[in-house]
Structure formats: structure tokens, C-alpha cells
VEXKOLVO-970704 format. One record per residue: x negated, z, y negated of N, C-alpha, C, O in turn. Coordinates in steps of 0.2 Angstrom, whole numbers, plus 5000, padded with zeros to 4 digits. Example, Ala and Ser with C-alpha at 12.3 -4.5 7.8 and 13.67 -1.06 7.14 Angstrom:
BEGIN
493450395028493850395022493450395016492950425017/493650355011493250365005493650395000493350404994/
This chain:
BEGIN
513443255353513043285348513443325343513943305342/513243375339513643425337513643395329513143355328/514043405324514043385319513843455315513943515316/513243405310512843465306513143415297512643425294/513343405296513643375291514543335292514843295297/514943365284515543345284515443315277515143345273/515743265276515843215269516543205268516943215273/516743195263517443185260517743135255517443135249/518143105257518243055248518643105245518843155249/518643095237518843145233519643115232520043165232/519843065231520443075227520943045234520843015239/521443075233521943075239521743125246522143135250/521143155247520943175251520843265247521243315248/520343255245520143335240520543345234520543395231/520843285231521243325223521743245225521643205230/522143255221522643225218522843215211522843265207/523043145210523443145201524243195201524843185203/523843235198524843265193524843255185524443275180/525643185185525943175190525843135195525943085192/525843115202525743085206525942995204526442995201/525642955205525942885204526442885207526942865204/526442895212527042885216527642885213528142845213/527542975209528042965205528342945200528942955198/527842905197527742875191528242815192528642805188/528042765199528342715199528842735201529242695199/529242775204529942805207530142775199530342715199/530142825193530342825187530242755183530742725180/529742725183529842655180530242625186530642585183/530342615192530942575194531542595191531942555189/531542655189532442705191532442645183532842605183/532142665178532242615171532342535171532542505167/532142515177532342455181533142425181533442365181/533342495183534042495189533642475195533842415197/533142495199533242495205532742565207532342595204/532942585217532942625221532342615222532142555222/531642675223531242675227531042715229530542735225/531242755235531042825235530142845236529742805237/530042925237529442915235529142905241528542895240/529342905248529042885253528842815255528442795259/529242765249528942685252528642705244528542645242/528542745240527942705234527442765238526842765236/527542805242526642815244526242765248525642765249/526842725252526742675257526442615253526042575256/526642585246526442545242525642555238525242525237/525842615236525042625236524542625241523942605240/524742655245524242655251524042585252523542565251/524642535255524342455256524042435249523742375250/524142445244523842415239522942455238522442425237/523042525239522442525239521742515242521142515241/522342505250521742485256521442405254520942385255/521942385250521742315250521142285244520742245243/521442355238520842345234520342365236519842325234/520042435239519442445242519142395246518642375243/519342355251519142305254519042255252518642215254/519442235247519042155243518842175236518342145236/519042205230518942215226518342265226517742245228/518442325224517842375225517642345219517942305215/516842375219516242365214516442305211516142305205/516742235211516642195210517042195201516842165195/517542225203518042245196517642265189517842265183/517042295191516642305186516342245183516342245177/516242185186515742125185516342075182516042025180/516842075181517242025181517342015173517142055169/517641945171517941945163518541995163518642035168/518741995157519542005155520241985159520742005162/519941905158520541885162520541875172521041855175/520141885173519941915183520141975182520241995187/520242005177520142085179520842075178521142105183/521242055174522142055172522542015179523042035181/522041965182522241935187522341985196522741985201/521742025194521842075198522142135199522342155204/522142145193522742205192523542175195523942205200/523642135191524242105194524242095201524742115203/523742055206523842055213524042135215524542155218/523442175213523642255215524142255215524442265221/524742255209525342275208525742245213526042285216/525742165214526142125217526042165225526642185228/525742175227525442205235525742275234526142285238/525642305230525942405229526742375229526942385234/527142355225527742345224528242325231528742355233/527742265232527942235239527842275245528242265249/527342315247527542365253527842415250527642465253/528242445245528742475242529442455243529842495242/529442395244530042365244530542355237531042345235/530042355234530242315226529942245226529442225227/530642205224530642135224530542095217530442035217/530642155211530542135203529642105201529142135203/529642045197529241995197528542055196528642095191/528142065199527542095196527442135189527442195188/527242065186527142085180527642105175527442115169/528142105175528742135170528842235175528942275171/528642245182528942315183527942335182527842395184/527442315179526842325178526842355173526642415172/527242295168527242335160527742405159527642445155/528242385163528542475162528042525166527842585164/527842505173527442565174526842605170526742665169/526242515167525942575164525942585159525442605156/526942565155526942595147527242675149527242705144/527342695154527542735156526942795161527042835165/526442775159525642795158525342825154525042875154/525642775149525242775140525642805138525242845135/526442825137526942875132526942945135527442975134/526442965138526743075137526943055145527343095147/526543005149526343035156525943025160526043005166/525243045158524743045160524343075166524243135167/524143025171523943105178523443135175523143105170/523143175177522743235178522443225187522843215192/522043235188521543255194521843345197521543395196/522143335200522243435202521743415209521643365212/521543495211521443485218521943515223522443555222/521943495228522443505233522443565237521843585239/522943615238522843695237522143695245521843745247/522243645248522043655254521043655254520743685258/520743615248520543585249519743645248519143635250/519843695246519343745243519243795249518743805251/519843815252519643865260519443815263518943845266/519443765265519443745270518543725268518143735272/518243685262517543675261517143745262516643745265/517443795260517143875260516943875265516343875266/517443875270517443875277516843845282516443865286/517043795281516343725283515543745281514943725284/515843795274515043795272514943855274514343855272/515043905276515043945279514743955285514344005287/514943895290514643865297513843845296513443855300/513743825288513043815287513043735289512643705291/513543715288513543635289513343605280513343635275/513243535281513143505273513543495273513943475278/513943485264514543475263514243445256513843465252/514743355257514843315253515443275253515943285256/515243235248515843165245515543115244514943105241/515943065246515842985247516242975241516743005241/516142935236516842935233516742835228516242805226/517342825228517042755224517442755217517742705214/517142825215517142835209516642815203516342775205/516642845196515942825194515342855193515342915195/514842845190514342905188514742955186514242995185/515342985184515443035181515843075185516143125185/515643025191515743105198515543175199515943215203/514943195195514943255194515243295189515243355190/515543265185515843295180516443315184516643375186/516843265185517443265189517743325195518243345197/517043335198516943395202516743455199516843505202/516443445194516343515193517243545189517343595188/517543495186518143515181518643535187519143575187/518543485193518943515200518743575203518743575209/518443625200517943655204517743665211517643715213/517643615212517343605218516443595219516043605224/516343575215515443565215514943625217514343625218/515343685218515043745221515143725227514943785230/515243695230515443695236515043635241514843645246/514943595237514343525239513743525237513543545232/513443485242512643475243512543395242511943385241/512843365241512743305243513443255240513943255244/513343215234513843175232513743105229513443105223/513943065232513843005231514342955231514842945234/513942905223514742865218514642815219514142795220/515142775220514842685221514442655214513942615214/514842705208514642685202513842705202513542665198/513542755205512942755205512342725210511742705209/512742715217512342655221512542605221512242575225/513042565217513342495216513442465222513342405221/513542495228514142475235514642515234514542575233/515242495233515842545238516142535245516142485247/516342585247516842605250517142535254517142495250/517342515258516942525266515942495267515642505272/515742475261515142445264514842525266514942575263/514342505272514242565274513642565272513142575276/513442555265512642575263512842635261512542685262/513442645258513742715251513642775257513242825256/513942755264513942805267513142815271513142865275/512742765270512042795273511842825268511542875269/511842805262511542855257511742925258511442965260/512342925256512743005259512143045264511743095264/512542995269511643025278511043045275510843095277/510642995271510043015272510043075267509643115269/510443085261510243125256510243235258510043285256/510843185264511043255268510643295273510643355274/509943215276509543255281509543235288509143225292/510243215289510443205297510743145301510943115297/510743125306510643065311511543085308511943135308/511742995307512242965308512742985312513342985310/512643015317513043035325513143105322513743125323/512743135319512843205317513343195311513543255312/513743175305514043155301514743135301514943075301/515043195301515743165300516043145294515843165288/516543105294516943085286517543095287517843095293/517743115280518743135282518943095274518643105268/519443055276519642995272520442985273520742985279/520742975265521242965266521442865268521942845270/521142845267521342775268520842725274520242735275/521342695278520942675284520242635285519742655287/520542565281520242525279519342555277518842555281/519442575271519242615267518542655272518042635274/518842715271518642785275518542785283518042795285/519042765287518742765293518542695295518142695299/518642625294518342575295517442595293516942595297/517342605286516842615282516142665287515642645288/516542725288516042765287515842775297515442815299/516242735302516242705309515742645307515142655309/515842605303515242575304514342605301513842575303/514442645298513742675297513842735302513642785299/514042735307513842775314514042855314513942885319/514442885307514742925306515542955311515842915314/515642995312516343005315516843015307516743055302/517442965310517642965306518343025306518443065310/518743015301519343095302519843055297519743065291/520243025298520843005293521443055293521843065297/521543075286521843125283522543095282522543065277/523043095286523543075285524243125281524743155284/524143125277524443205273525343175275525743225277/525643105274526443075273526443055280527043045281/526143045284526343015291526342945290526842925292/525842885286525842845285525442805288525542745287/524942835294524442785296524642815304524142825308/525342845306525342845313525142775319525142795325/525142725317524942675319524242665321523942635326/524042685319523242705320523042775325523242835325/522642725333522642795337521842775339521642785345/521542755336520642755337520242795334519642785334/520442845329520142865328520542965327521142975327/520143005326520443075323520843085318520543085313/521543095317522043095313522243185313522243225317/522243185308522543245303522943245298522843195295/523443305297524143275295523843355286524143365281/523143395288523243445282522343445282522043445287/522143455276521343495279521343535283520843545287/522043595282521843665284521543635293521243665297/521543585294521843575302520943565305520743555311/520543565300519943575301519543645301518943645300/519943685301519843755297519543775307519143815308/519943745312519743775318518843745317518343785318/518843675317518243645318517743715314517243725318/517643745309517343775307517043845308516643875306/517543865315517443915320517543895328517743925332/517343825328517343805336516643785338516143825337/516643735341516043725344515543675339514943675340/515843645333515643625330515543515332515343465328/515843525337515843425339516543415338516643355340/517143435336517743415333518043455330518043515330/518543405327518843465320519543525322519943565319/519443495329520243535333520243515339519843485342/520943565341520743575347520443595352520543565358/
């Protein structure tokens, strides 16, 4: 069946933080005296935040103070440790996020890739959207990314209170778009997340692997840039390459 809708998570897939956390924690180790390059802190992000989408998610909103400090700290504990930083949690926590708060703040940039290639898609006359487990101020956030000329259809966890992988987020997405599950593809930078998620609400899923971090993963469609759907946009319209 041909795909008549393309969906997207927004951060990691369509923009990025500058500066990048990644490099952020590079910097709070080096203040440590220790090594981390930026290829095992994008690998610690990555496992930390496949794991906060899967257990955590919406729930972060509902919690005390002290569930929420308990959580964070888990996050940290799980990012550092697939980074290969051995320093106690919460001592390399408090340099990283004082090193946040003093004059280095990320910003949202979009990804040079991320604007041809929606043009492109939209051009096909397909629906183009975001799944995102962002908050209600999802719109905002896209139109300052300027990207919201570009979509039809955008949907926050903060505004259906499921996220990411529950696949209600991603049936809403479906239905507000018009079309059969089968017809809907997702492109998502996190496994867990984006293609567990948007596979079980019947979508094809497309995992963006920009660092080469989820070669392990061979069940589903892997891409290493967007442009690399720029063929899907002049093909037959049932996959994004090839």
C-alpha cells in the first residue's frame, strides 16, 4: 500500500540543541579530570533516553519533588554509565547542569537537512506531521523552528497525555491526518521510542540514525541523513529509498 502520510519526532530527528548536550557533558567531565568523547556521550544519551521514554514519559509530570530528583538522578546514572563515566551520579549531575545554568544554554536549531527534504514530501502531496513528546507549546516551538509551514498535522504528549511509544499518540497523529495506519509512515530518532512505538500502531516505522548508533537494529528501515528520503519523494511512494 503506498504511503499517503510522513510523521516525525521533532528533537534529535528535525532540530537539535545548540549547544548539543553531548557536548555539554564532554565539558563537565573534562572539569572532572576525566575523558569522554563525544561519540560514547551520544551513546549515553541515546540509552538514557530510550529508557526515559519507555518508563518514565507523561508520568514525570505527575510526580512529587522528590520522585522527580529520584528520577533525574536514575536518568543521569543510566547516560553516564553507557558513556563510560564511572563518577557517582550525582556529583558529575551537579557539574553538568551548573554548566547549563552559567552562559550555556541549548537552543532548539533545525537540522540543515530537515526543511528540503519536508518541502519535498509536501510537494508529493503527502500529509506531513510530528509525533513529539513534547508540550502543549509544540506549536510554538515549530513555528520559531520554522517549520510549521510545512505540517498538517502535530501532535504532543503534553496535549493527549500518552507519550511516546504508547501508540495512542501515534493513532491520533492517523486519524487527524485521514489515513489507514498501513498508509503512515514515522521517522524517529530513538528505537525504543519511534520505531517500537509507531510499529505497534500499524505505521511503517523509519529510524534515523544520523552517528551510527542503532546498527544493531536490522527489522526495521535505517537512515543514516533525511536527505536519504528525498528519493522516497520522487519514487514510487511505498519506501523511502532505494
Amino acid at each position: 500500500m503506498a504511503i499517503r502520510a510522513v510523521f516525525f519526532d521533532v528533537v534529535g530527528t528535525l532540530a537539535r540543541f545548540v549547544p548539543e548536550q553531548e557536548e555539554l557533558l564532554v565539558e563537565a567531565a573534562a572539569t572532572q579530570g576525566m575523558i569522554v568523547t563525544l561519540e560514547d556521550a551520544r551513546k549515553g544519551f541515546a540509552a538514557a533516553g530510550e529508557w526515559w521514554n519507555r518508563v518514565v514519559g507523561q508520568r514525570y509530570r505527575r510526580v512529587g519533588a522528590a520522585e522527580r530528583h529520584m528520577l533525574n538522578l536514575e536518568y543521569d546514572r543510566r547516560l553516564f554509565g553507557a558513556a563510560g563515566l564511572d563518577m557517582a551520579a550525582e556529583q558529575l549531575s551537579e557539574v553538568f547542569r551548573e554548566l547549563l545554568r552559567r552562559g550555556r544554554p541549548s537552543r532548539l536549531q533545525t537540522y540543515e537537512d530537515a526543511p528540503p527534504v519536508l518541502d519535498a514530501l509536501r510537494r508529493r502531496n503527502l500529509v506531513i506531521g510530528v509525533v513529539s513528546n513534547m508540550g502543549r507549546d509544540l506549536p510554538q516551538v515549530l513555528e520559531e523552528l520554522g517549520l510549521a509551514g510545512f505540517l498538517e498535522v502535530a501532535v504532543s504528549s503534553g496535549e493527549v497525555g500518552v507519550s511516546k511509544p504508547d501508540r495512542r499518540i501515534f493513532g491520533e497523529a492517523i486519524r487527524r491526518a485521514g489515513v489507514a495506519a498501513s498508509e503512515a509512515m514515522y521517522v524517529g530518532d530513538l528505537y525504543d521510542s519511534d520505531v517500537v512505538g509507531a510499529r505497534a500502531a500499524g505505521m511503517v516505522p523509519v529510524l534515523l540514525d544520523r552517528y551510527g548508533l542503532f546498527e544493531r537494529y536490522d527489522d526495521c528501515l535505517r537512515i543514516a541523513s533525511l536527505s536519504e528520503l528525498a528519493a522516497f519523494a520522487v519514487g514510487d511512494g511505498s519506501r523511502p529509498y532505494g
